[in-house]
N, C-alpha and C positions, 0 to 999 in steps of 0.2 A: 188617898192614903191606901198602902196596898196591905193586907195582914195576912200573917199563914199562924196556923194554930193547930200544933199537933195535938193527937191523942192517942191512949190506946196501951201505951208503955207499962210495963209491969214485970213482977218475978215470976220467972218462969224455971224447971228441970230443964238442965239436959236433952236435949229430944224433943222436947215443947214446941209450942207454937202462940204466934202473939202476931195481929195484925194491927198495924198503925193507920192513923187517918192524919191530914191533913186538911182543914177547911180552911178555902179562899176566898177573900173579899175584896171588893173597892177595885178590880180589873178587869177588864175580857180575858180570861185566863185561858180559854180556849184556843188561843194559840202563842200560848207560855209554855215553854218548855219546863217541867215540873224534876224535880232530885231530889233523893232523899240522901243526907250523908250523914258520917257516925264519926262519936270523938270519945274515945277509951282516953282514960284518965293518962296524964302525963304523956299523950302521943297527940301528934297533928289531926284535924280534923279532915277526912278522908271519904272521899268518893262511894258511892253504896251503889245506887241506882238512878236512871232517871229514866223518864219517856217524853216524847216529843210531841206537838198536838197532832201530829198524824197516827200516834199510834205506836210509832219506832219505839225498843227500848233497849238501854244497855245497862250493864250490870259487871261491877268488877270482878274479877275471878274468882275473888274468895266466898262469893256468897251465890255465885251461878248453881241452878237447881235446886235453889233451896231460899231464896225470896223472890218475890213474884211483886213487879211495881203493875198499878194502875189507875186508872181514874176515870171518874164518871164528870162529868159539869163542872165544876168551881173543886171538888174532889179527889183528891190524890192518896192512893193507898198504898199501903207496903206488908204482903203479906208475907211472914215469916216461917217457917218449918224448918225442923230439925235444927234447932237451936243448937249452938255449940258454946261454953263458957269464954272464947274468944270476940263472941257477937254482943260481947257486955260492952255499952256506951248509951252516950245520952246520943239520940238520933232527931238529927234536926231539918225539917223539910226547906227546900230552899227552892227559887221560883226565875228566873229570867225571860224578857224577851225574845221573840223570833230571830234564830241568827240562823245563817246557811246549814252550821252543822253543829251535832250538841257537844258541851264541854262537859267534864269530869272534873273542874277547876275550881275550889274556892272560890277565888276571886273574880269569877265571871258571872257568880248570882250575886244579883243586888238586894236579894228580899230574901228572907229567912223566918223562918219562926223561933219559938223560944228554947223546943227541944224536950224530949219526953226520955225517961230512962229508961232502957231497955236491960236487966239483969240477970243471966243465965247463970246456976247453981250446977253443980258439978256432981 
């Protein structure tokens, strides 16, 4: 049974800063390719970050220089700065298998967690 279990979510200003965790169980995660994606109310759930067990990581454009992924053991973080009220969604970690190259795709993680809110004030 594989589980991901975010935490860490909360209100934050403007400018803020808020770091998310994600703890992993029940897999050798260690070479799982680990994501974190975000889902704003009435929009698609959408690509954030991820990193690959080598270390690699990518980051959509809208959040480049200002969240930072990573992870230690079973552990995946998502540190946040310089929050903007557009960075409001519930943020859900999600987890896949070793593939050649990493996705940015919904539906190419099979494991997910339940999702932590993340809410930037203006």
């Amino acid at each position: 049974q594989v589980e991901l279990v975010e935490s860490g979510g909360g209100l934050v200003q403007a400018g803020g800063s808020l770091r998310l965790s994600c703890a992993a169980s029940g897999r050798a995660f260690s070479t799982y390719d680990m994501a974190w994606f975000r889902q704003a109310p009435g929009k698609e759930r959408e690509f954030v970050a991820a990193i690959r067990w080598s270390g690699s990581t990518y980051y959509a454009d809208s959040v480049k220089g200002r969240l930072t992924i990573s992870r230690i053991s079973a552990n995946t973080y998502l540190q946040m700065n310089s929050l903007k009220p557009e960075d409001t969604a519930v943020y859900y970690c999600a987890a896949r298998a070793l593939y050649p190259s990493v996705s940015t795709k919904v539906a190419d993680y099979p494991y997910w967690g339940q999702g932590t809110q993340v809410t930037v004030s203006s």
